[in-house]
ROFIMI-571564 format. One record per residue (C-alpha): x, y, z; residue number from 1; residue in three letters. Coordinates in Angstrom, 1 decimal, m for minus. Last residue first. Layout:
% residues N
pt xx = X; yy = Y; zz = Z; seq = NUM; type = ALA
...
This chain:
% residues 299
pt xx = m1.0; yy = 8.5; zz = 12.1; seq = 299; type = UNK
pt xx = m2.9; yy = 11.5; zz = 9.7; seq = 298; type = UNK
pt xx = m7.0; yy = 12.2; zz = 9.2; seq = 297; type = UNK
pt xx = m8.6; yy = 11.1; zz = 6.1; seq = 296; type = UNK
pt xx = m11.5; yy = 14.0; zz = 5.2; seq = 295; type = UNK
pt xx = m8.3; yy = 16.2; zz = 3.3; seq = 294; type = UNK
pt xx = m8.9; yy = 19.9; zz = 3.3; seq = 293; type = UNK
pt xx = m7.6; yy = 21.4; zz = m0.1; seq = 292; type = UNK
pt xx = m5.7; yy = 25.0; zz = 0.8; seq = 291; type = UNK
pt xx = m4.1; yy = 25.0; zz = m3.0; seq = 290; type = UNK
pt xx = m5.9; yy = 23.0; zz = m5.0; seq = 289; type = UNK
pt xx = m5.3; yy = 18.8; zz = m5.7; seq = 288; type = UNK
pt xx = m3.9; yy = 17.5; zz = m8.5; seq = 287; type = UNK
pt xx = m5.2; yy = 14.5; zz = m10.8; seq = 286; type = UNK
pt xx = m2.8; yy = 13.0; zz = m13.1; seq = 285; type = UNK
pt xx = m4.8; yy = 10.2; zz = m15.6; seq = 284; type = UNK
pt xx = m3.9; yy = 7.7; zz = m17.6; seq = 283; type = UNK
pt xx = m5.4; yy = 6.9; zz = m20.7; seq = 282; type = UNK
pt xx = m8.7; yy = 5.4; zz = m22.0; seq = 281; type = UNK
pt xx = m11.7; yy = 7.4; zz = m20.4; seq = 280; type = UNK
pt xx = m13.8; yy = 5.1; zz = m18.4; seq = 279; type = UNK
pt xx = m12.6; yy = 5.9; zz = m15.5; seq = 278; type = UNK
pt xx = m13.1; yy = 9.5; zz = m15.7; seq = 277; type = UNK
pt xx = m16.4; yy = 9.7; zz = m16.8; seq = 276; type = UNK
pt xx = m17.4; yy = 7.7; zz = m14.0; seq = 275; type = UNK
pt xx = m15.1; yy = 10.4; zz = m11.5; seq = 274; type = UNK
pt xx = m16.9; yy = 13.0; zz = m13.2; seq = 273; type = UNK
pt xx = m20.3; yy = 12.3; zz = m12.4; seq = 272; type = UNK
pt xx = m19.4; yy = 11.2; zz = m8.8; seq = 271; type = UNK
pt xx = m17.1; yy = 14.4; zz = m8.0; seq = 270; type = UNK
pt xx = m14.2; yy = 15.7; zz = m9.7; seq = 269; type = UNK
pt xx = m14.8; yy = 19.3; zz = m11.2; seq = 268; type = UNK
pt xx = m12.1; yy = 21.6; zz = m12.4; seq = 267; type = UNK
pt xx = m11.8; yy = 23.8; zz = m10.0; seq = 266; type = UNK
pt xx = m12.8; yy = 26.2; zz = m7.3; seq = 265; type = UNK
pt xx = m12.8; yy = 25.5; zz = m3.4; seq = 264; type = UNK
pt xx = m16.4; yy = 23.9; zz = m2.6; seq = 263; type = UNK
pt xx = m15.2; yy = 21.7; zz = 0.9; seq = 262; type = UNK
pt xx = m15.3; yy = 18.5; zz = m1.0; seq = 261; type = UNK
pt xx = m12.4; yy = 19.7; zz = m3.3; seq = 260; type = UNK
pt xx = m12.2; yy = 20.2; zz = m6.6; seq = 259; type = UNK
pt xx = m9.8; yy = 18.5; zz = m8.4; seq = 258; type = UNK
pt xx = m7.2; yy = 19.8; zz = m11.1; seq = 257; type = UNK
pt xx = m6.4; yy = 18.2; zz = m14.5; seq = 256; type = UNK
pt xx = m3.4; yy = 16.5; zz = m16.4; seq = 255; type = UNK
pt xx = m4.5; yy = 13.2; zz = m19.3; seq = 254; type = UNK
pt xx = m2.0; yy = 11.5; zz = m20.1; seq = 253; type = UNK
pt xx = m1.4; yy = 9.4; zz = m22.9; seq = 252; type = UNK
pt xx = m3.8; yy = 11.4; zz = m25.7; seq = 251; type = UNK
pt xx = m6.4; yy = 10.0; zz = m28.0; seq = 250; type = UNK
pt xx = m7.0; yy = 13.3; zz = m29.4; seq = 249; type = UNK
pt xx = m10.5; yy = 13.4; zz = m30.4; seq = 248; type = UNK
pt xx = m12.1; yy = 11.5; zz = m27.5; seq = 247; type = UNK
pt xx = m10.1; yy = 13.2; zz = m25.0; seq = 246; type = UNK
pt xx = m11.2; yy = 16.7; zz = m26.6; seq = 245; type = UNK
pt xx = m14.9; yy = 15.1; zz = m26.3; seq = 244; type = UNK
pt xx = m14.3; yy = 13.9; zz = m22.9; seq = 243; type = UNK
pt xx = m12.7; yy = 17.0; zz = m21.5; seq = 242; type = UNK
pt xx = m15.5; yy = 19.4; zz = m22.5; seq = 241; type = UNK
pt xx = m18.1; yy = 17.6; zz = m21.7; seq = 240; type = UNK
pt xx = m16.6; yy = 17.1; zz = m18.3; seq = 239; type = UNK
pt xx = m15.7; yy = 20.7; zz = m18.0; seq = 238; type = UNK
pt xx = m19.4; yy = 21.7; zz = m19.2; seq = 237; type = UNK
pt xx = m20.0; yy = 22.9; zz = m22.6; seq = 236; type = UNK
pt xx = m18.9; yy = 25.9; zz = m24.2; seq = 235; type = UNK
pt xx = m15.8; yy = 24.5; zz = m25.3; seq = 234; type = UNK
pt xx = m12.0; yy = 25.8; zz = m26.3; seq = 233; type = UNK
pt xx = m9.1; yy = 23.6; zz = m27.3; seq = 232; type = UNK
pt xx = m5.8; yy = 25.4; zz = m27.0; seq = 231; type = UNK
pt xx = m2.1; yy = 23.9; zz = m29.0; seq = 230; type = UNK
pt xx = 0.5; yy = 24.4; zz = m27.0; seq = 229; type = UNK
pt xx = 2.5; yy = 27.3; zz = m27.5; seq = 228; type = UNK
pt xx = 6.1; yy = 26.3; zz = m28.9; seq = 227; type = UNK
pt xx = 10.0; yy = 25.3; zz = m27.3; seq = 226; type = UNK
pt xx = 8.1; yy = 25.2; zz = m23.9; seq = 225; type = UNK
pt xx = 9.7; yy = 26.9; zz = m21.2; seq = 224; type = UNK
pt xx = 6.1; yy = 27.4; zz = m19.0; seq = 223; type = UNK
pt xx = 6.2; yy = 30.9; zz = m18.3; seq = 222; type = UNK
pt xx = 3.6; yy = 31.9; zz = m21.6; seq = 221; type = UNK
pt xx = 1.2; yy = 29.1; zz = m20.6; seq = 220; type = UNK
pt xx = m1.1; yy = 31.6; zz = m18.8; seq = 219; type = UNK
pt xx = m1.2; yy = 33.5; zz = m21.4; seq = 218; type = UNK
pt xx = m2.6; yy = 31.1; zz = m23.3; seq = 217; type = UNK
pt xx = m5.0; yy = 31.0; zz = m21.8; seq = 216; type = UNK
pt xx = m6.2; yy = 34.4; zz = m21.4; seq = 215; type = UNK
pt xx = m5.7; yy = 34.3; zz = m25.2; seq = 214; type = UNK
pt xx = m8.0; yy = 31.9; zz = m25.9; seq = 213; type = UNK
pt xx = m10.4; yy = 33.4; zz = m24.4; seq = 212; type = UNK
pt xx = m10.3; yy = 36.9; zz = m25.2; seq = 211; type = UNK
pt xx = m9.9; yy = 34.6; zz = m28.6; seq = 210; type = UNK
pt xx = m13.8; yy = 33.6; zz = m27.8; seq = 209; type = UNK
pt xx = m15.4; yy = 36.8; zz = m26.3; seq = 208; type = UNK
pt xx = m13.9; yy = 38.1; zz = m30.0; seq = 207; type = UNK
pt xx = m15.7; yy = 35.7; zz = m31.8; seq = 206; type = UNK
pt xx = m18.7; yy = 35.9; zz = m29.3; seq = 205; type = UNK
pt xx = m19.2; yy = 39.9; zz = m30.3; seq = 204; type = UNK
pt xx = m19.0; yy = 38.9; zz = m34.3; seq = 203; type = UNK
pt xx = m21.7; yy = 36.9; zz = m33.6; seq = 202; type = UNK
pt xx = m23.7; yy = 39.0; zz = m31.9; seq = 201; type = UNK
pt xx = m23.7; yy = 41.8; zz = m34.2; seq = 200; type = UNK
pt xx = m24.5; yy = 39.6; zz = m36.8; seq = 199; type = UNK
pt xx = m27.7; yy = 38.0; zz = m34.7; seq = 198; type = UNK
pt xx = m29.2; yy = 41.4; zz = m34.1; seq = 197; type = UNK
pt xx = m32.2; yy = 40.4; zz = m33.0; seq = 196; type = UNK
pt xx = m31.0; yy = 39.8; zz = m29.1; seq = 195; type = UNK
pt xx = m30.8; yy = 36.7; zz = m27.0; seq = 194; type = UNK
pt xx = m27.2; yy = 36.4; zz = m27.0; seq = 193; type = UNK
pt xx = m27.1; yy = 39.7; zz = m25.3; seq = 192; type = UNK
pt xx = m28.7; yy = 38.2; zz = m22.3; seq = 191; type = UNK
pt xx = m25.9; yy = 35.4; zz = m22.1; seq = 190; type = UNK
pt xx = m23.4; yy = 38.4; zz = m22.6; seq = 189; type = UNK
pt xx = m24.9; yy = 40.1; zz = m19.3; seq = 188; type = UNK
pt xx = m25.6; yy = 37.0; zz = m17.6; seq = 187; type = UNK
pt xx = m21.2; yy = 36.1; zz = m18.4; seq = 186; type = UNK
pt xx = m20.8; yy = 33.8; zz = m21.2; seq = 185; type = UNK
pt xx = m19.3; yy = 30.0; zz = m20.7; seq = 184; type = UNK
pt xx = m15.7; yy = 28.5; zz = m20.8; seq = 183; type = UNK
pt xx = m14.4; yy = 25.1; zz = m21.3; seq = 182; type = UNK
pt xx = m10.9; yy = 24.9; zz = m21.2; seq = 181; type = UNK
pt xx = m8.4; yy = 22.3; zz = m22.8; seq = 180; type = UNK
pt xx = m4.7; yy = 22.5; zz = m23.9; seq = 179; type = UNK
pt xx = m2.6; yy = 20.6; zz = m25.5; seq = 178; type = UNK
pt xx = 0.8; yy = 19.5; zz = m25.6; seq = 177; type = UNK
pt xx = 2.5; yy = 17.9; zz = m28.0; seq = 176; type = UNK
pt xx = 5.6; yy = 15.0; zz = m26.4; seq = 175; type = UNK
pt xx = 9.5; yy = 15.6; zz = m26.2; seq = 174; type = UNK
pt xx = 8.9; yy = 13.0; zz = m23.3; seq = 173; type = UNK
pt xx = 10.7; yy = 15.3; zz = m20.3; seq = 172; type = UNK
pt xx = 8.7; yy = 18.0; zz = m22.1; seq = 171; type = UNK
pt xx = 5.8; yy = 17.2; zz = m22.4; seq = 170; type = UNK
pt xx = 6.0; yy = 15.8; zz = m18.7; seq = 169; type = UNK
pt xx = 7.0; yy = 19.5; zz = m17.5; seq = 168; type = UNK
pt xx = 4.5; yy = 21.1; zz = m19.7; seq = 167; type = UNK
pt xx = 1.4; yy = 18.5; zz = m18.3; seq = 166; type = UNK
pt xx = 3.1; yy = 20.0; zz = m14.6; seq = 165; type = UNK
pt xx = 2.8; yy = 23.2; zz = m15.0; seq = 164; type = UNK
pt xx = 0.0; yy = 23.2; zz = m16.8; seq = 163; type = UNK
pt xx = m2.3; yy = 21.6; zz = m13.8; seq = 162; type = UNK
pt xx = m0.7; yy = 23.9; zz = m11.1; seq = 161; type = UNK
pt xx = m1.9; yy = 26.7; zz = m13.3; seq = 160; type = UNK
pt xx = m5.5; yy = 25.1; zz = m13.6; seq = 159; type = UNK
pt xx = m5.0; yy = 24.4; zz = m9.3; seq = 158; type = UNK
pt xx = m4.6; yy = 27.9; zz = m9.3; seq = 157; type = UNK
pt xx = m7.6; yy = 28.7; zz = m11.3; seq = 156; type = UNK
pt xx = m7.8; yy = 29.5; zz = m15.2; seq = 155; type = UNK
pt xx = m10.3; yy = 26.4; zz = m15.8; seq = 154; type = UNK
pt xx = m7.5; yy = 24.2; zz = m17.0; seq = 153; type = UNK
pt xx = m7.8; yy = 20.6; zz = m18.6; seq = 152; type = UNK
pt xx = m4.4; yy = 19.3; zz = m19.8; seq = 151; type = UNK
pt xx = m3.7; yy = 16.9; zz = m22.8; seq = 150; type = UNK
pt xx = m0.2; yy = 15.4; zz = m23.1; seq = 149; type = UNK
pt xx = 0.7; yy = 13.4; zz = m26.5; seq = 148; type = UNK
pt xx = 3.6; yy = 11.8; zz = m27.4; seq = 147; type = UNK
pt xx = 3.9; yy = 10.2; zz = m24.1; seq = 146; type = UNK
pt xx = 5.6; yy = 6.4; zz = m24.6; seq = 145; type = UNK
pt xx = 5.4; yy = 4.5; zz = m21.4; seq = 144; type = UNK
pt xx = 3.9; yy = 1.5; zz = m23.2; seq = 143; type = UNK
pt xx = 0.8; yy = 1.4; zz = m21.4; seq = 142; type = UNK
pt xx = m0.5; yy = m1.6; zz = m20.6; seq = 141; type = UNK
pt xx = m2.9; yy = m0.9; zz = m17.8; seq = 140; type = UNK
pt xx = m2.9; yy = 3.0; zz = m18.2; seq = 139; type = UNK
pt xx = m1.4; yy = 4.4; zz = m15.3; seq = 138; type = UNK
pt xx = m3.6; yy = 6.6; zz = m12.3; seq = 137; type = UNK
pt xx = m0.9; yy = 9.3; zz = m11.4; seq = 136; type = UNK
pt xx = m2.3; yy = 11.4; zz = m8.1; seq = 135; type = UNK
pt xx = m1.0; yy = 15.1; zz = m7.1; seq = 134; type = UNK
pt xx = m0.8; yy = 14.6; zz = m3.3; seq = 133; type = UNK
pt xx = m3.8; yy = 15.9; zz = m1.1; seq = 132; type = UNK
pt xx = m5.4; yy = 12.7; zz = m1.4; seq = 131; type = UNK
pt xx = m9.5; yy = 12.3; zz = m0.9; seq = 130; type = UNK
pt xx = m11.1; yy = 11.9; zz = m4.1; seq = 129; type = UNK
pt xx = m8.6; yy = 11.4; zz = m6.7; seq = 128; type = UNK
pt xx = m6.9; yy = 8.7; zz = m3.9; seq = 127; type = UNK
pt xx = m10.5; yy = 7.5; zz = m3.9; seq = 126; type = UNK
pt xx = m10.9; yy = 6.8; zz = m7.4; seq = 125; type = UNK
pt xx = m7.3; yy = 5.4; zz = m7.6; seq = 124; type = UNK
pt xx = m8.3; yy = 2.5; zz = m4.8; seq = 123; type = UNK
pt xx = m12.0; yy = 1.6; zz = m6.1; seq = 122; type = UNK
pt xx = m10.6; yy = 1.4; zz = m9.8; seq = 121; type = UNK
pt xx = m10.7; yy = 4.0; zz = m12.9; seq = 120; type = UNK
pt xx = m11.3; yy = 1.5; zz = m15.0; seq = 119; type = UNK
pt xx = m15.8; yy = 1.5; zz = m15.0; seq = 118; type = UNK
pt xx = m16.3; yy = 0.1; zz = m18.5; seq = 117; type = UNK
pt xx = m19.2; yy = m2.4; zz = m16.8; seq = 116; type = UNK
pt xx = m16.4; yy = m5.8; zz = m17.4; seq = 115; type = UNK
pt xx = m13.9; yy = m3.7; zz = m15.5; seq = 114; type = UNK
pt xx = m11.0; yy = m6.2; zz = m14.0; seq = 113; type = UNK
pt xx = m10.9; yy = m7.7; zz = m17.7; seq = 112; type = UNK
pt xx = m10.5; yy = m4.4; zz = m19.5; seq = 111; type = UNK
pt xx = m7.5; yy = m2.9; zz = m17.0; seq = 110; type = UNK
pt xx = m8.3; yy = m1.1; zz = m13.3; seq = 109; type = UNK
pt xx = m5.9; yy = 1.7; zz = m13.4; seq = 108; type = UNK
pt xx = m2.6; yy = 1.4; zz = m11.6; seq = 107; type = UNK
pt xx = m1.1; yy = 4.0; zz = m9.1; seq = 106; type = UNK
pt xx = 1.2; yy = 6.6; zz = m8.4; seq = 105; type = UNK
pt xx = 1.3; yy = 8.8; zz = m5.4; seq = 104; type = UNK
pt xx = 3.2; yy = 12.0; zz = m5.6; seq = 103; type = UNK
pt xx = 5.3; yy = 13.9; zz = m3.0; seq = 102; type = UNK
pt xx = 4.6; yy = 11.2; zz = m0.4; seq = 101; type = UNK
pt xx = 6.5; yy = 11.2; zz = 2.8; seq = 100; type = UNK
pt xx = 4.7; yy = 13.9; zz = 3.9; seq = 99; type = UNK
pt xx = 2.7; yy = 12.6; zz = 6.7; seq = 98; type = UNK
pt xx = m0.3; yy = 13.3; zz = 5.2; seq = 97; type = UNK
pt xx = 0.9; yy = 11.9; zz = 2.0; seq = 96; type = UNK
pt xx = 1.7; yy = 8.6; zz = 3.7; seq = 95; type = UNK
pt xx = m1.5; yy = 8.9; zz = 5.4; seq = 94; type = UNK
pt xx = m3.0; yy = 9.0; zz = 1.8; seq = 93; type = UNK
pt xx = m1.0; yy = 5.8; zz = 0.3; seq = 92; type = UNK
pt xx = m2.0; yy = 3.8; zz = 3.4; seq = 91; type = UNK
pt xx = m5.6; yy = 4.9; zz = 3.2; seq = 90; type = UNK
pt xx = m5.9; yy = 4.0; zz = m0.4; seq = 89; type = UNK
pt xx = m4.2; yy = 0.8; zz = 0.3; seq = 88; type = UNK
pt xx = m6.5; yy = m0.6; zz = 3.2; seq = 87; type = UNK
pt xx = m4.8; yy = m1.4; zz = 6.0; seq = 86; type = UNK
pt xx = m2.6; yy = m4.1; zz = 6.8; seq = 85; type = UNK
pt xx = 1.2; yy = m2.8; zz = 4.9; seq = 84; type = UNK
pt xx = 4.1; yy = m3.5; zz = 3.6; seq = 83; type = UNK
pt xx = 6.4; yy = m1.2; zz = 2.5; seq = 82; type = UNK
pt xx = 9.4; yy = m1.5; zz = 0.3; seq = 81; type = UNK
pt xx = 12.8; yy = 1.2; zz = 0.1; seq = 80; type = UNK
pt xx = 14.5; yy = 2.2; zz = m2.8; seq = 79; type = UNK
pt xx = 16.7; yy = 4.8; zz = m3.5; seq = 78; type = UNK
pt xx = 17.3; yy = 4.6; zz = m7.8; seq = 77; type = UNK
pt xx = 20.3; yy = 3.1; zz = m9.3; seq = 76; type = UNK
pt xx = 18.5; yy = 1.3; zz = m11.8; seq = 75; type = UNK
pt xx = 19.5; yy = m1.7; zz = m10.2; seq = 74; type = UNK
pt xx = 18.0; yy = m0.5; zz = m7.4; seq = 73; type = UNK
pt xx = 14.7; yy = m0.6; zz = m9.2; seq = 72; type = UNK
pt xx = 15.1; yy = m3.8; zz = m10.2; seq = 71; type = UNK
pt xx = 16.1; yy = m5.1; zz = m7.3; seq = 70; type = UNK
pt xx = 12.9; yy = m4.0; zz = m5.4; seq = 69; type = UNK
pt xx = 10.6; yy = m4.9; zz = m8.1; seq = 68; type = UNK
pt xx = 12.4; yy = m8.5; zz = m8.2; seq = 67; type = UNK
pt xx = 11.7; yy = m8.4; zz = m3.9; seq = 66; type = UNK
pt xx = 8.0; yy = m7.2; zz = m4.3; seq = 65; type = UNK
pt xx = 7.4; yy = m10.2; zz = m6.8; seq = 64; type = UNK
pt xx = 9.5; yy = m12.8; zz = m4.9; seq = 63; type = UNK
pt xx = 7.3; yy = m11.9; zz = m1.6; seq = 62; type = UNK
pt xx = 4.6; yy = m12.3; zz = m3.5; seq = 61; type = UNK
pt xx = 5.3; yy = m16.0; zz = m4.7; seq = 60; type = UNK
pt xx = 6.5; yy = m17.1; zz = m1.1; seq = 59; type = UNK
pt xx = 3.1; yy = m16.0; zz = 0.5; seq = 58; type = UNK
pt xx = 2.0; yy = m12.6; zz = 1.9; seq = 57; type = UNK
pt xx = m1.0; yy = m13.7; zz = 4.1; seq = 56; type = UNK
pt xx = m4.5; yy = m11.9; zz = 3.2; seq = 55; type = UNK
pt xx = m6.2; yy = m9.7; zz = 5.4; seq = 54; type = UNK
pt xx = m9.8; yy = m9.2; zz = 5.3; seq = 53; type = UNK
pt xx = m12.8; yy = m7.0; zz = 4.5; seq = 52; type = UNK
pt xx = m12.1; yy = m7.2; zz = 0.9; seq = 51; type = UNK
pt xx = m8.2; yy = m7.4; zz = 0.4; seq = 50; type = UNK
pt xx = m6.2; yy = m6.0; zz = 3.0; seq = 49; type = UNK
pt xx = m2.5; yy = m7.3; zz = 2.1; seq = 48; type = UNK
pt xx = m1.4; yy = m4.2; zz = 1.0; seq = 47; type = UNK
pt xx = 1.8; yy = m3.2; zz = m0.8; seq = 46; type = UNK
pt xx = 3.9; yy = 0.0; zz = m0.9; seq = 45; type = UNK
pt xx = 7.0; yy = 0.1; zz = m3.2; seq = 44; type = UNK
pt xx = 8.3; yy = 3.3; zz = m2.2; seq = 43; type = UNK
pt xx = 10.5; yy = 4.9; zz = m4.6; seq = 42; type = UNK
pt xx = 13.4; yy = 8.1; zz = m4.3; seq = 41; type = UNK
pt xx = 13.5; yy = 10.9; zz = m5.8; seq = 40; type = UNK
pt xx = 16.1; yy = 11.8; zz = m8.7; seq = 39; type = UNK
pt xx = 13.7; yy = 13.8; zz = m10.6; seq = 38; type = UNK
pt xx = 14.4; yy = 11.8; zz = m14.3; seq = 37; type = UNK
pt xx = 15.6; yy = 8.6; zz = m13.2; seq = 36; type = UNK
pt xx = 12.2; yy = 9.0; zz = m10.7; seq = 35; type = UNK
pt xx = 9.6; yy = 9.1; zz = m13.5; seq = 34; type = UNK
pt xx = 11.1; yy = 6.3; zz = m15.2; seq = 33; type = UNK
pt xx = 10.5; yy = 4.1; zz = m12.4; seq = 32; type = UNK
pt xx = 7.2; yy = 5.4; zz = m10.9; seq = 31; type = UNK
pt xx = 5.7; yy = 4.6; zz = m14.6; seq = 30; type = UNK
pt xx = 7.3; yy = 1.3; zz = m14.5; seq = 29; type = UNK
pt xx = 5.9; yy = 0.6; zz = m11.3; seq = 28; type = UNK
pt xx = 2.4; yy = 2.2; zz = m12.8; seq = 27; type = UNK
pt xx = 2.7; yy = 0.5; zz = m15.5; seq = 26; type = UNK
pt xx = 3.3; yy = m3.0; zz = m13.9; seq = 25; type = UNK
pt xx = 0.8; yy = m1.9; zz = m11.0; seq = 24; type = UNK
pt xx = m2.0; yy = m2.1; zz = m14.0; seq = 23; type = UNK
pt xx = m0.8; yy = m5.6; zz = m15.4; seq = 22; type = UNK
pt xx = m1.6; yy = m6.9; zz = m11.8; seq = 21; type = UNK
pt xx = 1.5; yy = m8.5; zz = m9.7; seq = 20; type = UNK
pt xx = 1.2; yy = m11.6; zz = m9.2; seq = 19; type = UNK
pt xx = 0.6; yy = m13.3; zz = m5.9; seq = 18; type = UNK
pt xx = m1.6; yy = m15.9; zz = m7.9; seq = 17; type = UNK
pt xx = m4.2; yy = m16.3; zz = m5.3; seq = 16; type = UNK
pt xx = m4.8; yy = m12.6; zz = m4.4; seq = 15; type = UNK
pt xx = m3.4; yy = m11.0; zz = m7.8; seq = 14; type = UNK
pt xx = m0.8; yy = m8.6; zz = m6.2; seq = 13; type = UNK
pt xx = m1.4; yy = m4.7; zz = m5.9; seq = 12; type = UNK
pt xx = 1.3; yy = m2.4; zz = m6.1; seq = 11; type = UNK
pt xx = 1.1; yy = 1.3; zz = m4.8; seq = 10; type = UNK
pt xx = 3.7; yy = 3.5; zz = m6.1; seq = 9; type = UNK
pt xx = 5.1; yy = 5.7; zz = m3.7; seq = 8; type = UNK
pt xx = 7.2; yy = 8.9; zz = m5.1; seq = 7; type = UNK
pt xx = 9.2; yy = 10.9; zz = m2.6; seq = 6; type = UNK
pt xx = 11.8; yy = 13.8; zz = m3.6; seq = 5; type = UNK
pt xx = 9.5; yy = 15.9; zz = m6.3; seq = 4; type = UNK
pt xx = 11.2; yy = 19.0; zz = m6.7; seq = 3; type = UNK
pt xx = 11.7; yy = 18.8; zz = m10.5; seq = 2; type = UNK
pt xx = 7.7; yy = 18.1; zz = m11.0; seq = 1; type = UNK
C-alpha cells in the first residue's frame, strides 16, 4: 500500500440533480484519506455516459467536481479531474491498463439505489471482474472509521497480496485484524473420515486443523503487526466461509483476492460470489493475482 502513487476515484453525479451520490462521497473521502497517508496523487474521474447515452455536464456538476477538486487541494494533495464519454468501468480500467491507476476506488450502490439487496453496483462489479488494479468498493455512508479489518486468504499469492494489504490498513487505522480461510481434507483424509474409529479421527482433524491454523498464521508472521491477528477457520466453501465470518464480525473492510477468468488460483469471484458480495454490508478491496489477464484491451 506505501508505494501506491496513483489513486482514481470514480464519482458519479445524480443525472438530474448533478449531485454527487452518497456512495462517491465515501469513496472521495475514502481516496482522500488514503492518499494523506501514501502521498499519491487523486484523479477525480467522472462520466457523463449514463444508460446508453451521454448526458451534458451542467452548471451544478461542474460546481460539484470543482468543490471536490479544491478540497482536495486544500488538503494539500496532487489533484487533477477527468472527464470522461465512455462508460466509467471502462474508463477506470484503461486507466489501469495504462498505468496511471495504482488503485481504483469506488462507491457502492446504497439502500435506496438497491431495493433487491444487490449494492455492490454495475460499475464496482465489473471493476472486481475485469480490473487488474486492487479495487476499493466504499460503504455508502461510511464513517471512515476502520476498527475492524477482515481478510479472506486461501494461502495463494493473491491470499499474501490480500494480507498485506488488510495489515497495512490495520495498521494505518490502529484497527483488529482478522483472518479468514476456509480449508477442506485431502481424498486420503476425506477417506479416513469415513472410518469406525471415530476417536481416532477426531483427534486426527484437531491436529489437520491447527496444521492449519498455523500455516496461516505463518504467513502473517512478516506483516509488522504489534500482535497476530486473530484466524477464523471453515470447512465450507470460500463464500460460506466469508459470509458467515462477515456476518459475525461486522467488520469495515472486507480484503480478498480474485480469481481470474482464465482459472488462476484464488479466492473465488464469479457470479455467485459477486451477489454475495454486494449484498454484504461493508466495503470491499478486491485484488487481482499475479499474471491476471485482463478481457478490456488498453487506448
Amino acid at each position: 500500500m506505501e508505494r501506491l502513487l496513483e489513486i482514481w476515484v470514480g464519482i458519479e453525479l445524480q443525472p438530474r440533480s448533478q449531485e454527487v451520490s452518497q456512495g462517491s462521497r465515501s469513496a472521495f473521502g475514502q481516496a482522500l484519506a488514503l492518499a494523506r497517508q501514501v502521498g499519491a496523487r487523486i484523479t477525480i474521474m467522472h462520466s457523463t455516459w449514463h444508460e446508453g447515452r451521454t448526458l451534458s455536464l451542467g452548471a451544478n456538476g461542474k460546481a460539484a467536481l470543482d468543490a471536490m477538486i479544491t478540497e482536495a487541494v486544500g488538503a494539500g494533495l496532487r489533484t487533477r479531474l477527468e472527464v470522461t464519454d465512455q462508460r466509467p468501468w471502462l474508463a477506470l480500467v484503461r486507466a489501469a491498463l495504462n498505468e496511471s491507476a495504482d488503485l481504483i476506488v469506488v462507491g457502492k450502490r446504497d439502500r435506496r439505489q438497491a431495493p433487491s439487496g444487490r449494492r455492490l453496483g454495475s460499475v464496482a462489479t465489473k471493476l472486481v471482474r475485469k480490473c487488474p488494479a486492487p479495487v476499493w468498493a466504499v460503504k455508502p455512508g461510511h464513517d471512515l472509521e476502520h476498527k475492524l479489518i477482515l481478510v479472506a486468504t486461501d494461502l495463494t499469492g493473491v491470499g499474501d497480496q490480500a494480507l498485506t494489504w488488510g495489515a497495512s490498513i490495520a495498521r494505518w487505522r490502529g484497527a483488529a485484524l482478522h483472518v479468514v480461510h476456509a480449508w477442506r481434507l485431502d481424498p486420503e483424509a476425506q477417506e479416513r473420515s469415513q472410518g469406525d474409529d471415530t476417536d481416532a479421527w477426531e483427534e486426527e482433524l484437531s491436529s489437520l486443523r491447527e496444521q492449519t491454523r498455523t500455516a496461516v498464521l505463518g504467513n502473517c508472521g512478516d506483516l509488522d503487526l504489534p500482535e497476530l491477528p486473530t484466524v477464523h477457520l471453515s470447512r465450507k466453501s470460500p463464500a460460506r466461509a466469508i459470509k458467515e465470518a462477515a456476518g459475525h464480525l461486522m467488520p469495515d473492510l472486507l480484503v480478498l483476492g480474485s480469481l481470474s477468468r482464465a482459472g488462476r488460483t484464488g479466492i473465488f469471484v464469479g457470479e455467485t460470489a459477486e451477489r454475495l458480495m454486494g449484498r454484504l454490508d461493508s466495503s470491499l478491496l478486491v485484488l487481482k493475482p499475479d499474471g491476471f489477464e485482463c478481457p478490456v484491451a488498453a487506448d
